[in-house]
KOLGU-4560 file (N, C-alpha, C; in nm, 3 decimals, padded with zeros to 5 digits):
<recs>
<n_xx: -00.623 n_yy: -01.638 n_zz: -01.602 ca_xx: -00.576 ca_yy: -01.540 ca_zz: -01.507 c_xx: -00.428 c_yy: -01.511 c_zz: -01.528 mol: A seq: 1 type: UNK>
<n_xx: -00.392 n_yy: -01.367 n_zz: -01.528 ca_xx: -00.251 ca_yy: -01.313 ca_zz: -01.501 c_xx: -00.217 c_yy: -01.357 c_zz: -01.384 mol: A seq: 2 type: UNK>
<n_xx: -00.043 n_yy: -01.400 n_zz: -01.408 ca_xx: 00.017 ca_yy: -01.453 ca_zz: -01.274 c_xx: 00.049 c_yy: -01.280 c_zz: -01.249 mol: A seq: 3 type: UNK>
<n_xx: 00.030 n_yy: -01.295 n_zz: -01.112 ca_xx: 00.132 ca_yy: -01.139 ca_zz: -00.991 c_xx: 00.186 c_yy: -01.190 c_zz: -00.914 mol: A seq: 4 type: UNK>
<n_xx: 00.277 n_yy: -01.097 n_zz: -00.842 ca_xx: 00.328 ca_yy: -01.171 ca_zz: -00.752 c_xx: 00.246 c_yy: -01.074 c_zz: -00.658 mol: A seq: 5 type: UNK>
<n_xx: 00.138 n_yy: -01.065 n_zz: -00.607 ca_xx: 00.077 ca_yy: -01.001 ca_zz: -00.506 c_xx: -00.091 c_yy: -01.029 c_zz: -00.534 mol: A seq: 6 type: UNK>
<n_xx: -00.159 n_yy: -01.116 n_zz: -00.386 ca_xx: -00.287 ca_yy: -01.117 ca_zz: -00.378 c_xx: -00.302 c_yy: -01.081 c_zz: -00.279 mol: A seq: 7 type: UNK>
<n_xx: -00.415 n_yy: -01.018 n_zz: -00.229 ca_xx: -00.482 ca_yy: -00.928 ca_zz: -00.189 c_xx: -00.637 c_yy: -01.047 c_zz: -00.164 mol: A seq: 8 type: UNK>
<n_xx: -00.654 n_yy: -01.094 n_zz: -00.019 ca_xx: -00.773 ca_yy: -01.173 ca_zz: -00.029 c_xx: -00.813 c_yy: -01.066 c_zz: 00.102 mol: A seq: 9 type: UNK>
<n_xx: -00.938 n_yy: -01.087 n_zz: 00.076 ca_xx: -01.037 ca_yy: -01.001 ca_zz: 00.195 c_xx: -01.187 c_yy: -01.038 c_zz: 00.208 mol: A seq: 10 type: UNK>
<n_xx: -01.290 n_yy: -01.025 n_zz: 00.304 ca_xx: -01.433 ca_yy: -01.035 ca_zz: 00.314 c_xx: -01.519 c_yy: -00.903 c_zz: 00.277 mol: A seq: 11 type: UNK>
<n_xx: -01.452 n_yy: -00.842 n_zz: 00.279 ca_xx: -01.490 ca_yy: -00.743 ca_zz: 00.232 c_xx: -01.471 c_yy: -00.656 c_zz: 00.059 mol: A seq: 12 type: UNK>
<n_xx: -01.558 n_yy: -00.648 n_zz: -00.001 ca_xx: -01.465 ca_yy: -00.592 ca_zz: -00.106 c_xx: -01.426 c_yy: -00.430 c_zz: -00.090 mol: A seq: 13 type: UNK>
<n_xx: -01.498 n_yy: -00.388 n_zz: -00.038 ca_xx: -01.417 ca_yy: -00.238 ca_zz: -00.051 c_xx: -01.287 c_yy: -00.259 c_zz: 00.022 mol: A seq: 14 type: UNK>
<n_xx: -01.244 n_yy: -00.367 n_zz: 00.101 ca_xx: -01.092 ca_yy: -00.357 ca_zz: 00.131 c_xx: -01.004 c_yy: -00.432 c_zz: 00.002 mol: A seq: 15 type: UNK>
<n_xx: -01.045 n_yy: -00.461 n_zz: -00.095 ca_xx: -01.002 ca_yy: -00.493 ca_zz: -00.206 c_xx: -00.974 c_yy: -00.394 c_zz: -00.348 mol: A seq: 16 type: UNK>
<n_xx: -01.055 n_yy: -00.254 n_zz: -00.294 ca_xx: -01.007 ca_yy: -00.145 ca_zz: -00.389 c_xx: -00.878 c_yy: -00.114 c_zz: -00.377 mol: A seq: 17 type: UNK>
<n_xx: -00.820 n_yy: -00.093 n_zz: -00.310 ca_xx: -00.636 ca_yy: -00.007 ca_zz: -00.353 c_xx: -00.566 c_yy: -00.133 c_zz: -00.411 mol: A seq: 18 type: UNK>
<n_xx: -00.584 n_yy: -00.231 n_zz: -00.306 ca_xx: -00.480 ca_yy: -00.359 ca_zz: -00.414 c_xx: -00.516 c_yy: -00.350 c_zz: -00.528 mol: A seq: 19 type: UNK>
<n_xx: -00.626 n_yy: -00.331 n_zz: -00.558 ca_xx: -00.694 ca_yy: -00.348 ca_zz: -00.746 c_xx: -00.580 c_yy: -00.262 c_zz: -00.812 mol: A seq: 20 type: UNK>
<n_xx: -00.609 n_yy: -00.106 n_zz: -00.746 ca_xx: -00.520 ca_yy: -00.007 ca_zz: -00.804 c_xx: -00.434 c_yy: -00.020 c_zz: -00.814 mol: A seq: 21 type: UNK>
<n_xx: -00.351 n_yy: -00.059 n_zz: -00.748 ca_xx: -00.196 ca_yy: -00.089 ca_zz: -00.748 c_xx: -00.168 c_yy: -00.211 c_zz: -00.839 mol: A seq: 22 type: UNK>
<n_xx: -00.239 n_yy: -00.253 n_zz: -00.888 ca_xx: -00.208 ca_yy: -00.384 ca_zz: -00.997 c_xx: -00.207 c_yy: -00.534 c_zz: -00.962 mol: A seq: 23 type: UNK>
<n_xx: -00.287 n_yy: -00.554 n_zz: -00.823 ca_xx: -00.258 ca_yy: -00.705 ca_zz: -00.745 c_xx: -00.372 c_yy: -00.746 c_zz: -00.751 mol: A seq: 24 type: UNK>
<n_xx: -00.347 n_yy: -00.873 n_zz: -00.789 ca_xx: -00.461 ca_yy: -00.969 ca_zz: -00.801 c_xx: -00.514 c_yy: -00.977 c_zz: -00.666 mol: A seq: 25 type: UNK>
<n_xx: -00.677 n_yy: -00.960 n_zz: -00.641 ca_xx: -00.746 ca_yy: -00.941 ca_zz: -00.556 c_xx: -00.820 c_yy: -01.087 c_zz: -00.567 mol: A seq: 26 type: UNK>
<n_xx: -00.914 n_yy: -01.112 n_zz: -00.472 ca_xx: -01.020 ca_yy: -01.230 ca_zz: -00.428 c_xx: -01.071 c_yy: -01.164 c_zz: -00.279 mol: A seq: 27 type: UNK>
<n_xx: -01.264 n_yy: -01.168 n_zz: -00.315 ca_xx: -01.321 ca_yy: -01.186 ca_zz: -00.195 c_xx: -01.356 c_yy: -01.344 c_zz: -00.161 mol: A seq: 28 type: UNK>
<n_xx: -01.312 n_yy: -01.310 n_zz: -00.004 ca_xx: -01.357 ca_yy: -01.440 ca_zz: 00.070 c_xx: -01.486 c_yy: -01.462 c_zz: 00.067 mol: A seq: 29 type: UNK>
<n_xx: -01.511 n_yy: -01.563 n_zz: 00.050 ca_xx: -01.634 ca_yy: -01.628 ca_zz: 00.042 c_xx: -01.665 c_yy: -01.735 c_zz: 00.193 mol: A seq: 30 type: UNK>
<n_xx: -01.783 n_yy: -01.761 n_zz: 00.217 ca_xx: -01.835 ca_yy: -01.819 ca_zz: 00.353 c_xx: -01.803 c_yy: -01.987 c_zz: 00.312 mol: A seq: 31 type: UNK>
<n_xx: -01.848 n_yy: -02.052 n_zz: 00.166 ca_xx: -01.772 ca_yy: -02.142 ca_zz: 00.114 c_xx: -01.621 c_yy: -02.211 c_zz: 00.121 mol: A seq: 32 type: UNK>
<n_xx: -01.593 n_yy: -02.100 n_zz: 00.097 ca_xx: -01.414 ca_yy: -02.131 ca_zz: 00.104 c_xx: -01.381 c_yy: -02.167 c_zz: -00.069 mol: A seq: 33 type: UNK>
<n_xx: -01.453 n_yy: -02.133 n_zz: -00.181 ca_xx: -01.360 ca_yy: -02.105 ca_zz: -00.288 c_xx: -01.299 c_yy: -02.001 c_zz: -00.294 mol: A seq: 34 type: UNK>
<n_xx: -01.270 n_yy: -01.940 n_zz: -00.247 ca_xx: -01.140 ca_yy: -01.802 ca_zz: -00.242 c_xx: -01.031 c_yy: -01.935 c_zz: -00.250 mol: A seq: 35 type: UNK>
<n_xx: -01.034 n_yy: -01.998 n_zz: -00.157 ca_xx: -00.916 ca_yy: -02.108 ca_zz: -00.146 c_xx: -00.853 c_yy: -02.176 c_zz: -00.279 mol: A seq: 36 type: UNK>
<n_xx: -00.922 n_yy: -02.203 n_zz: -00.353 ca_xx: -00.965 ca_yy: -02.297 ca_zz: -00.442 c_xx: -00.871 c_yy: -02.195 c_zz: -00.568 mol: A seq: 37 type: UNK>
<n_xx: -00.888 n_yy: -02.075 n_zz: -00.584 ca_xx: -00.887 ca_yy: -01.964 ca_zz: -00.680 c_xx: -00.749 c_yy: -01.922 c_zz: -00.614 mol: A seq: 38 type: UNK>
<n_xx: -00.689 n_yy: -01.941 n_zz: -00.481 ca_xx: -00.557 ca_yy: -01.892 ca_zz: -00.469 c_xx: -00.489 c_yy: -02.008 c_zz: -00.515 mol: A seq: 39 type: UNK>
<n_xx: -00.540 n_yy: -02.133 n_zz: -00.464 ca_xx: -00.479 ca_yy: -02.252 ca_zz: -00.541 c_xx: -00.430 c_yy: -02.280 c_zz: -00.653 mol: A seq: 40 type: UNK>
<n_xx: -00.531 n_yy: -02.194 n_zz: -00.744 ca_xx: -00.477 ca_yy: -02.191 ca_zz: -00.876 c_xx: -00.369 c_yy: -02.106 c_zz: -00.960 mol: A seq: 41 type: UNK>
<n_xx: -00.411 n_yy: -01.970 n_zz: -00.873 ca_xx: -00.281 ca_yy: -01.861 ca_zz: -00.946 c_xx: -00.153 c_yy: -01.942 c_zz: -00.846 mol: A seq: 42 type: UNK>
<n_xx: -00.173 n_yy: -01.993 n_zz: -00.733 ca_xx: -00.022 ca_yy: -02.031 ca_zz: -00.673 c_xx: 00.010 c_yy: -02.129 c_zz: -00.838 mol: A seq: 43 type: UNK>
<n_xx: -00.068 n_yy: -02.236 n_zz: -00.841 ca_xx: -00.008 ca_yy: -02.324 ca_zz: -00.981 c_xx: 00.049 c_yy: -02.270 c_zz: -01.079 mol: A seq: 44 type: UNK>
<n_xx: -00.021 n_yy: -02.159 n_zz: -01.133 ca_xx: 00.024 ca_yy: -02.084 ca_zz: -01.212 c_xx: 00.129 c_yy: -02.013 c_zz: -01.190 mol: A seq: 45 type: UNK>
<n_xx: 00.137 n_yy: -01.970 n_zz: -01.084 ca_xx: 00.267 ca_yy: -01.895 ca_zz: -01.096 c_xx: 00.382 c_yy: -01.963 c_zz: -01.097 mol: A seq: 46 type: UNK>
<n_xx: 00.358 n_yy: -02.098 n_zz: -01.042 ca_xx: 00.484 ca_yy: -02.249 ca_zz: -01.017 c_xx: 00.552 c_yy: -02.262 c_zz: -01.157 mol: A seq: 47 type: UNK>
<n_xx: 00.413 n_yy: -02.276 n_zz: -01.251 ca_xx: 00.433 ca_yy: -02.333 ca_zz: -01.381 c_xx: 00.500 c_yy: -02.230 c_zz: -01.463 mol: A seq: 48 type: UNK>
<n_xx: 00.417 n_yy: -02.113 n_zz: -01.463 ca_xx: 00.540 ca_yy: -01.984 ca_zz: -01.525 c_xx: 00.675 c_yy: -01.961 c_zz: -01.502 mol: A seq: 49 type: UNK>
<n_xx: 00.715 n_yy: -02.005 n_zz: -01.340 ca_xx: 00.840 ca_yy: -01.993 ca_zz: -01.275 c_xx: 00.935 c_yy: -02.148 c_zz: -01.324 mol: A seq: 50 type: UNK>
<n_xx: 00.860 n_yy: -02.199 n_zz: -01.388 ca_xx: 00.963 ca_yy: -02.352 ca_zz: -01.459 c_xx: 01.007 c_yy: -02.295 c_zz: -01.572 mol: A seq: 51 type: UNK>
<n_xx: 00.956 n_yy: -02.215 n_zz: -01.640 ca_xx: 01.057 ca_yy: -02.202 ca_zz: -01.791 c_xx: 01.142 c_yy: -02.134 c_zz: -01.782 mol: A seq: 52 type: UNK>
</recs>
């Protein structure tokens, strides 16, 4: 995954079309709760990009 600095989480996906457009990493919520799991990771990522 590309780090952004903009996510866009929602239950819905059609409220996830314009963020798409605009270039922000999107995630639908899930009843699970890995949406969580998947913001967890671009946050890491973006930590680790922001060290060099």
């Amino acid at each position: 995954m590309e780090s952004t600095n903009h996510i866009r989480k929602d239950g819905q996906e059609r409220n996830l079309l314009p963020a798409r457009e605009m270039g922000w990493e999107t995630i639908l919520a899930d009843s699970k709760g890995q949406w969580i799991k998947t913001v967890n990771e671009l946050l890491k990522l973006s930590q680790e990009s922001s060290a060099f």
